[in-house]
Every structure is written in structure tokens, then in C-alpha cells.
C-alpha positions in Angstrom: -22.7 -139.5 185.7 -22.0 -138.0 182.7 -24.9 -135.7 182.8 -24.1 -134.4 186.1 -20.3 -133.7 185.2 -21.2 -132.4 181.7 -23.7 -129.9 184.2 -20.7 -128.8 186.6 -18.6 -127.7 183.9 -21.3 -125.6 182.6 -21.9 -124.1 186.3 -18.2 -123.5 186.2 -17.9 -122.1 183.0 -20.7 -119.8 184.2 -19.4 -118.5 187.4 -16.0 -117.9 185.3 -17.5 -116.0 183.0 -19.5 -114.0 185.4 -16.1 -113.4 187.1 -14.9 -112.0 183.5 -17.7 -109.9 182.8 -17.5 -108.2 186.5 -13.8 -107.9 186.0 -14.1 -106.3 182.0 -17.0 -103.9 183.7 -14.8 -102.2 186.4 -11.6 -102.1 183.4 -14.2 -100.7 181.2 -15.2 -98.0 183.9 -11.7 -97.2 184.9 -10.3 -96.2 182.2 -12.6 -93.4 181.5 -12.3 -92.1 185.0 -8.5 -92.2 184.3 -8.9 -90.3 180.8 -10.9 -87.5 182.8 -8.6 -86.6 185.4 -6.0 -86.1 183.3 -8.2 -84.0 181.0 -9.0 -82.3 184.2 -5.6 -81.7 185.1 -4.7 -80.6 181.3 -7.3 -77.8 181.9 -6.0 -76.5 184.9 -2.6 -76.5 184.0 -3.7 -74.4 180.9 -5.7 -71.7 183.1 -2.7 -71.5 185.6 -0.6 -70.9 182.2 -2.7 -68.8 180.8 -2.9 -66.4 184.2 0.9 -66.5 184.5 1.2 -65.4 181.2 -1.5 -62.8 182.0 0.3 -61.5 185.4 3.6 -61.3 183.6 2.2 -59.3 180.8 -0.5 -57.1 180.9 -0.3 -56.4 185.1 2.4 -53.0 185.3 5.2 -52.7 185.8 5.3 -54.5 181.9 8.2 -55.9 180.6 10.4 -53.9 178.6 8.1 -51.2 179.0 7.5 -49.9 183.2 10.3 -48.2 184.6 9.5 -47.6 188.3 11.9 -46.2 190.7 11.0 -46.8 194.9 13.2 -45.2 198.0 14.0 -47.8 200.3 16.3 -48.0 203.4 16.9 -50.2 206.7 16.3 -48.5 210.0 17.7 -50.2 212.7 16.9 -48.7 216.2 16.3 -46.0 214.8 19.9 -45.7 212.5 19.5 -46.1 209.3 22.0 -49.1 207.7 24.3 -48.4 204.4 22.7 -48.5 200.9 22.4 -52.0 199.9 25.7 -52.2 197.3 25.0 -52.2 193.5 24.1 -55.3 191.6 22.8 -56.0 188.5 19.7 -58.5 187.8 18.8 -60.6 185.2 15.0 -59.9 186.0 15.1 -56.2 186.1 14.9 -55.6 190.1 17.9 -54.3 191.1 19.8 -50.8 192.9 22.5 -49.0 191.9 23.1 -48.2 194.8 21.6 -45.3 195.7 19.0 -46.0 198.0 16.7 -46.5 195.2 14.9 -49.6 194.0 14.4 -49.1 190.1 11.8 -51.7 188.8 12.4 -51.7 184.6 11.2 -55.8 184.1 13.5 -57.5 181.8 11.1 -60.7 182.1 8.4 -62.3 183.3 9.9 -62.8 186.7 10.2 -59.2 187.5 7.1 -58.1 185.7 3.1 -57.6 187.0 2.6 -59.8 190.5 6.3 -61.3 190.6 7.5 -57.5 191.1 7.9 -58.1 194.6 9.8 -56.6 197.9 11.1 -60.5 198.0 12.6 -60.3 194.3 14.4 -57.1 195.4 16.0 -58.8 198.3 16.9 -62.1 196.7 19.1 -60.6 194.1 21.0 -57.9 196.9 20.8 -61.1 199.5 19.1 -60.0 201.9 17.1 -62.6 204.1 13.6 -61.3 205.6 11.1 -63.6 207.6 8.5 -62.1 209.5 10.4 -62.3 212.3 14.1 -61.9 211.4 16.5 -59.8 209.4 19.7 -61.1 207.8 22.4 -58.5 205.7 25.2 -59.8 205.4 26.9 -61.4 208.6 24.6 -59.3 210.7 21.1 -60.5 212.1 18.0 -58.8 213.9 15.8 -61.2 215.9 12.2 -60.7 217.1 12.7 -61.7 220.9 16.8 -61.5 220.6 17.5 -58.4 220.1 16.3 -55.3 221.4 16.3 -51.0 221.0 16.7 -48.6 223.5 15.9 -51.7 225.9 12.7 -52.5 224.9 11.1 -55.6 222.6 11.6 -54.6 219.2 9.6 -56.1 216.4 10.4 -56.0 212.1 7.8 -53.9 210.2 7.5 -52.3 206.8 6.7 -49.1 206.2 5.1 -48.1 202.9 4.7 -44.6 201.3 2.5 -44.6 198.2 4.7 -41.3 196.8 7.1 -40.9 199.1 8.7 -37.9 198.1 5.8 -35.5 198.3 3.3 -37.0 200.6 3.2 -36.2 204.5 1.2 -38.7 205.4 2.2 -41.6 207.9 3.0 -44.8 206.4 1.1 -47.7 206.2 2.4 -50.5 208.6 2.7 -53.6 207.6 3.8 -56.8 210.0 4.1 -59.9 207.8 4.3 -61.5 204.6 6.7 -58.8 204.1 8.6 -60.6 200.6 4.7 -60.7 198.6 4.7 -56.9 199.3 4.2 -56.0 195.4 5.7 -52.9 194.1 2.3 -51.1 192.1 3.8 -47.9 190.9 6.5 -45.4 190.0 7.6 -43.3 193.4 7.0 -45.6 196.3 8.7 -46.1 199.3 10.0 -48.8 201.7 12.1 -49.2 204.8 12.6 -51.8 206.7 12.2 -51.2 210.3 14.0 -53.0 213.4 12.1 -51.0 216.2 10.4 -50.8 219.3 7.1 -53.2 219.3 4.1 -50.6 218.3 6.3 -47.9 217.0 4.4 -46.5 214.1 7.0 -43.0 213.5 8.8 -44.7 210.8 11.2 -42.6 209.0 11.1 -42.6 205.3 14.3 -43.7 203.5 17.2 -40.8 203.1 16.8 -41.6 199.6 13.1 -40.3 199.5 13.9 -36.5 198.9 15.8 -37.2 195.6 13.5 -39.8 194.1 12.8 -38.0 190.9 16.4 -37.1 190.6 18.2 -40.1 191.1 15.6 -41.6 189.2 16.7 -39.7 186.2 20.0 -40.3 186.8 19.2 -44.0 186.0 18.8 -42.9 182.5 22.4 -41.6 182.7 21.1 -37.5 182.9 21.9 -35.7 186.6 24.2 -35.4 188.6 23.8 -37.5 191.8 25.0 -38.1 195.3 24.0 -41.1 197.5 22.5 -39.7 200.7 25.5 -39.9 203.3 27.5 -40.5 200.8 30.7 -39.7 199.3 29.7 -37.0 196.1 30.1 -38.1 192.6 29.2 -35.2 189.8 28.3 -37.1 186.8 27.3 -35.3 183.6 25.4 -36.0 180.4 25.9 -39.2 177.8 28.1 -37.7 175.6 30.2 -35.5 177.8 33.0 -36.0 179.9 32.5 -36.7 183.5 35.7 -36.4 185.8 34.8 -37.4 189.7 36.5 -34.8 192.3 40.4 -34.5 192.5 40.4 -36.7 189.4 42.2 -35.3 186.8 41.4 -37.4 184.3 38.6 -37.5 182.3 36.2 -40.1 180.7 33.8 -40.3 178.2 30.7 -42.1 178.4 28.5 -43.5 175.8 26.4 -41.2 173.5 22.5 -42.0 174.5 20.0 -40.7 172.1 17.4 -40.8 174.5 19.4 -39.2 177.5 18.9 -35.0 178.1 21.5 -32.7 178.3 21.3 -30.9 181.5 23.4 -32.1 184.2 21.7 -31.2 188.0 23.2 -31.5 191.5 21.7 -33.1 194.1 21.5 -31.1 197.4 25.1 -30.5 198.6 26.8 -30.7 195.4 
């Protein structure tokens, strides 16, 4: 008897340390597996980094050094709406309200691929799907809404230099907030209009591009089309708006020129 017990404790001890050794192999193989997806995911997170950093940087417009002015404008039905109303943005995308878009990246979130149409429209809050339209308390629907009685649709149109060219637009039907803004002088409107309509008018900012883009700089004279005219002279000298007595003076800019201009009907 004691033979046979002192043999089942040995068959026991055995099987239990069988039991061990399978469990301490599968621990043993875990944890590498663990230690490589991590290092996997350290990798990748380093390359996304690393191509951020890249987009933000080295892809125009460049912070602190692009300074890219676009015309843009909403057509509804064929009526263009009011310039969007000046705001300021802590990325560098914002309007003065001109009718001009003036790209000059204060940071990586307005510089190389995150210059976007969408930026633009978050900061003036404006709401754009590929289907709908939202300025302020006023909304354009695909299948709502209608022009002239017929199905209207939401497009962009896009100028590559819209003040000179006389080409037609390109057209483009969706994804309309990734549309990336590649260089100084394009343009953009937004278009609420018949379904097919490809005779999209360019923005009434388009003709004084160049000059209202200088006037960013504080150096023309400048009058937002359909607007009320404001004459506005050179850094340095006084600049009195019409049937304003008074004058002000604004801050000297080294880097501003001295010739004030007019735009057309000033």
C-alpha cells in the first residue's frame, strides 16, 4: 500500500507540474506579444506625429510665413448673400469682412492640409454638409427648398485665380469642408442653385482681390462690394470715413506703402 500511494502522489505531482509548465509557457509567450503591440503602436503614433508636424510645416500656406487672400461669396438662387461679418481667429483663417478669405497661418491648425474651406467656416459659423446650408437662423435644404421652382442642389465653385481667369469653375458636390485652400488668389462661392447648373458666378469680391488684399496690410483704400464706402489711407496718416469730421490716426507700420488707392466707385 505504501508503494502504490507513494506512486500516486508522484503521478500527481506530475500532472501538476505539467499543468505549471503549460501555464508558465503561454505567460512566457504573452507577454512578448503584449511588449510588441505596444511597440507597434509607439511607431505609429510617431509617424502620424511626425506627418502632422510635416503637414503643418513645410506644406504652404506656412505658418507665420503664407499670406493668401481667396474671394468667396454665397449665391443663393442666384442672389448673392451679405459678406460674412468680420471675426478674428486664433488660427489665422479669418475675413475682415470684405468678401475675402485671407489665409496668414498663426499655427498649425491653419497651416499646410488643415487650411481648409471647413476651418474658414467654423470660425464665421457657418454650418455646411453636403446637403445643407446653415448662416445664421437661415437654412438651405437639398430636397426642401427650391429656385425658380425647380430642385436645387449645394455646390462649390472654385476659381484657381479668380480675378483674371475666364475660365468656368470647377464644380465640386461634396466633401465641401476638406476643400484645401493651395494658393494666393483663389476663389470660392457657395452655391444654392438649380440641380446641374454649372454658370456659377464668381464672388463680387473677385474683381478687387489684389486690392483688398493689400488693404489687409493696412495700404488702399477699399470698399466692400455693395457696400457702404470707407476711404482709408496709409499707417501713419489720418483717415476720416465720409461726413466724419473727425479724424484718427492709425498706427505707424514700417512695412505698410504709402499710396492710398480707391476701389471702383470711390
Amino acid at each position: 500500500m505504501g508503494k502504490a500511494s507513494s506512486s500516486k502522489k508522484v503521478a500527481r505531482a506530475a500532472r501538476a507540474g505539467g499543468r505549471r509548465s503549460s501555464s508558465a509557457r503561454q505567460r512566457d509567450l504573452l507577454f512578448p506579444g503584449v511588449i510588441g503591440v505596444i511597440i507597434l503602436l509607439g511607431v505609429a503614433l510617431i509617424a502620424f506625429a511626425a506627418n502632422d508636424r510635416k503637414s503643418a510645416t513645410n506644406v504652404a500656406p506656412v505658418v507665420n510665413q503664407d499670406h493668401w487672400h481667396a474671394a468667396f461669396g454665397i449665391d443663393i438662387c442666384g442672389e448673392f448673400q451679405p459678406a460674412v461679418p468680420e471675426f478674428e481667429s486664433p488660427i489665422g483663417i479669418h475675413t475682415h469682412g470684405d468678401g475675402v478669405i485671407h489665409i496668414h497661418p498663426f499655427s498649425s491648425g491653419g497651416a499646410g492640409e488643415n487650411a481648409t474651406l471647413g476651418a474658414f467656416l467654423d470660425g464665421a459659423g457657418i454650418k455646411l454638409t453636403d446637403t445643407q446650408l446653415t448662416v445664421g437662423d437661415q437654412t438651405w435644404k437639398e430636397g426642401d427648398q427650391k429656385c425658380d421652382g425647380k430642385a436645387a442642389e449645394l455646390v462649390v465653385a472654385q476659381w484657381k485665380h479668380v480675378e483674371s481667369t475666364t475660365e468656368k469653375p470647377a464644380i465640386i458636390r461634396r466633401d465641401f469642408t476638406d476643400i484645401r485652400f493651395r494658393e494666393d488668389g483663389e476663389g470660392y462661392t457657395i452655391a444654392f442653385v438649380p440641380e446641374g447648373s454649372t454658370d456659377i458666378p464668381k464672388p463680387e469680391s473677385a474683381a478687387n482681390l489684389a486690392q483688398l488684399g493689400a488693404a489687409d496690410s493696412g495700404a488702399a483704400a477699399t470698399s466692400v462690394p455693395g457696400g457702404d464706402q470707407t476711404t482709408t489711407t496709409a499707417p501713419g496718416a489720418a483717415t476720416t470715413a465720409p461726413g466724419d469730421t473727425t479724424a484718427t490716426t492709425a498706427p505707424a507700420d514700417p512695412n505698410a506703402t504709402t499710396a492710398p488707392t480707391t476701389a471702383p466707385g470711390g
